[in-house]
Steps between C-alpha positions, in 0.01 A plus 500: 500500500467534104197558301411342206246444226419155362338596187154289399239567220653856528832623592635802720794638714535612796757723711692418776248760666256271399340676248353306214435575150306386287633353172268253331112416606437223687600326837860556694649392792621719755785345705703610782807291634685548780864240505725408785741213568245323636325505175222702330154614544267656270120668528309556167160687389358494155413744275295620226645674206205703290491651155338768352145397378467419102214520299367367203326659191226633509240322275106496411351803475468686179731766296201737488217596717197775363455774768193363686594162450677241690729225385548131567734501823857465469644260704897410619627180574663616823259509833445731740554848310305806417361721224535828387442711197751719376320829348691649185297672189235326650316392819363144635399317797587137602350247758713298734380231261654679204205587301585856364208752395606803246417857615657733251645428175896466450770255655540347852709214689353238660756381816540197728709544784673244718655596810663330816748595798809484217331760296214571175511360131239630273376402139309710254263481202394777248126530488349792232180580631288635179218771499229456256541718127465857426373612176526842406223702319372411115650775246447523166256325289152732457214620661250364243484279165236418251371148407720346306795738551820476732687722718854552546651270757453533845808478733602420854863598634485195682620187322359157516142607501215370298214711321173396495103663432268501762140580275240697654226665255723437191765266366850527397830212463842587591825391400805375738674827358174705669341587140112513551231396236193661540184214461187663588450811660462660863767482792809239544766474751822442358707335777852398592583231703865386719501209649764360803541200684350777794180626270374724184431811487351671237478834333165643313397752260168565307446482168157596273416315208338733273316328217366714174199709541166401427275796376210259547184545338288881516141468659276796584300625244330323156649585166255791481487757763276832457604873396544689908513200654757369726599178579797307714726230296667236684749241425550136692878530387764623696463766743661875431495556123397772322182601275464679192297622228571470135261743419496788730207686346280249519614360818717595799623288783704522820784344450522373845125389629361419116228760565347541185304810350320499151548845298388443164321253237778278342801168593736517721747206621532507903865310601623375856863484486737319786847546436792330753893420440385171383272646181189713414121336437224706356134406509262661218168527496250683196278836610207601303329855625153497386227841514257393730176572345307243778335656750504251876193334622414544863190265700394662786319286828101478500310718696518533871179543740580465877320618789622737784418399810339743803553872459826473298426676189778331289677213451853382469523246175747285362475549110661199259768632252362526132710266215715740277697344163649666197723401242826748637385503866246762675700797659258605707196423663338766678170535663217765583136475731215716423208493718426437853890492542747755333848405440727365278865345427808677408559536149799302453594150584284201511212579743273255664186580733579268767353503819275859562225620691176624247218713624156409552367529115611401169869533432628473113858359466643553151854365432702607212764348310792615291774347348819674369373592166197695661260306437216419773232291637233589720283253732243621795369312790225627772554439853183606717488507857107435673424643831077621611645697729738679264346708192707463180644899379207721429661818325123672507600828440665523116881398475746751428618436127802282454789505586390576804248262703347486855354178656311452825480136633326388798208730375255478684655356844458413826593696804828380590635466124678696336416661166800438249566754243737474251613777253717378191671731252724429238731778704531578847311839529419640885119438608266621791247222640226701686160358632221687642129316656130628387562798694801650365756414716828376504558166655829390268844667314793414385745623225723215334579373181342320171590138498435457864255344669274683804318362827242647670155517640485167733354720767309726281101471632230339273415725278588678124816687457682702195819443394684812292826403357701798342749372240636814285268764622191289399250312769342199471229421683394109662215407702587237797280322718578377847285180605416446861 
């Protein structure tokens, strides 16, 4: 027999092998005959020609993604394919529904392929995936400006930006060519801004408004301050200036803490000067040094009587601080007792009794007062302590002469107390305490110093006793009775 194709929809050929080809998609006929003189016969099967897939554009989408972001999806016309990203400069990811998503900045592909048993057709799309802007850092432009003042321009290598103040303690304006303005002063931000369809960034620099100084207005002292004294000015104007004296004889300061001293009688103008790049401000004020010819008044407490309680032969005391005033200011205030208590102050500095403990007796507190000129003011108070069984100081022998002078408290006292014996000297000079009872022997020594104070004799029996005290080769004699 013969074979041969009856071409349909699509067309082919075929071999006498029977081997078709396909020409043309669509439906054949394959037909084989077989002839004699009887007549013919034939047997046919159909067949399908296919052609390779096509596919349409690609549409929807978008012609830029940001990294991060995803666009709308794309979407193709023919069924039944798949998609794929082609990575270039850049890098994506896309759903089998199309909907791409940016990972790093630069260009990509989006692709649908269609494929079947004659082969694959593909379509593509460029997509730029975008990464948000870059600035680089601020140059130029200045660290600081005054009020009122501008600096040079500031400047940003990248292009398209926008400049802008961010105010913090102060207040400046800027121009689109970065040229700042200062307002009012303390710290700005001077910024630049670049702006994307992905984002901004910015870049940031700081900035100090410096406005012009302010010496302010001098405090510390009255227009009058005494010869020797000292004194402390002060300013409410900007910090950091610097103080002088227009008249150095009559007045000296330190330039930095406006510590002030007084030398002579006569004017003097004290200055505060602040000085910055934005302009100098000086602050005046008028000195007279006067002779101080005034002497201070001091107002001592009332009198103190308390009572000590049991055997305790003194008594600690709080004593209220006298009143001092005086035209240039008291220097010092010092203070001496006399009496049943011996002590006193230093000699410099300003002195107050405070809280101390006073012996059985009378004590007299004088306080003295003098001010920078020398001159001084006296005031006395008496502070007396009450106990029966304490006796107030009985010196009953004679007292050395001054400036040497021996007290013996507690005198008489009980068994149990002590005796108290105190030996003041206006230097310290080396002393032997000795005591001896009615029949000449020695119950007590001790060598020390003047300006001490002694113990002794709580166990001593009832009874009289004598004390010697040798200061400089000379012996003093006291009588002392112990009670029972």
């Amino acid at each position: 027999g013969t074979w041969s194709i009856v071409n349909g929809t699509g067309s082919a050929t075929i071999t006498q092998g029977g081997v078709v080809t396909g020409s043309t998609a669509g439906s054949v006929t394959v037909k084989y005959t077989v002839t004699n003189t009887c007549g013919s016969a034939s047997a046919t099967a159909s067949l399908t020609v296919n052609g390779t897939p096509t596919v349409a554009a690609i549409g929807g989408g978008a012609s830029s993604v940001c990294a991060g972001a995803s666009t709308p999806a794309f979407t193709d016309a023919t069924a039944g394919g798949t998609w794929s990203i082609v990575n270039g400069t850049g890098s994506a990811t896309i759903t089998q529904g199309g909907v791409v998503t940016g990972s790093t900045a630069g260009s990509v592909a989006v692709k649908y392929t269609i494929a079947n048993s004659c082969g694959t057709y593909s379509v593509t799309k460029p997509l730029t995936v975008n990464g948000p802007p870059t600035v680089t850092e601020i140059q130029g432009g200045a660290t600081s400006v005054c009020v009122g003042a501008s600096t040079p321009a500031f400047t940003d290598a990248t292009s398209g930006g926008t400049w802008s103040i961010v105010n913090g303690t102060g207040s400046a304006t800027i121009t689109s060519g970065g040229v700042v303005t200062g307002s009012t002063a303390g710290s700005v931000t001077v910024k630049y801004t670049v702006t994307n369809s992905c984002g901004a960034a910015s870049a940031t620099r700081s900035l100090t408004v410096n406005g012009a100084p302010n010496a302010g207005t001098i405090s510390g002292i009255s227009s009058t301050i005494c010869i020797n004294s000292t004194s402390t000015f002060a300013s409410n104007g900007t910090s950091g200036g610097t103080w002088s004296s227009t008249n150095t004889t009559v007045m000296t300061i330190n330039a930095s803490t406006g510590a002030a001293t007084a030398h002579a009688v006569g004017t003097t103008t004290i200055k505060y000067t602040v000085t910055n790049n934005c302009g100098i401000s000086t602050a005046s004020k008028n000195v007279q040094v006067a002779a101080d010819t005034k002497s201070p008044t001091v107002a001592c407490p009332g009198n103190i009587s308390q009572n000590a309680t049991g055997n305790n032969c003194n008594k600690s005391i709080s004593v209220n601080n006298p009143s001092l005033n005086d035209n240039c200011g008291v220097q010092t205030l010092t203070w001496k007792m006399t009496g049943a208590t011996i002590t006193n102050s230093p000699s410099t500095g300003i002195n107050y009794v405070g809280t101390k403990t006073f012996n059985v007796g009378t004590t007299t507190v004088m306080y003295t007062a003098t001010d920078a000129a020398g001159n001084t003011a006296t005031c006395s108070f008496t502070v007396t302590v009450v106990n029966p069984n304490c006796s107030a100081s009985l010196a009953i022998a004679e007292k050395l002469p001054e400036p040497f002078n021996v007290k013996i408290m507690n005198n008489p006292s009980l068994i149990g107390t002590d005796f108290i014996l105190q030996a003041q000297s206006d230097k310290t000079d080396l002393i032997t305490i000795k005591v001896v009872n009615m029949l000449g022997a020695e119950v007590y020594q001790t060598k020390g110093s003047t300006n001490q104070t002694y113990r002794f004799g709580a166990l001593f029996i009832s009874g009289m006793y004598i004390v010697e005290v040798l200061h400089n080769n000379e012996v003093t004699t006291y009588k002392i009775v112990k009670g029972g």
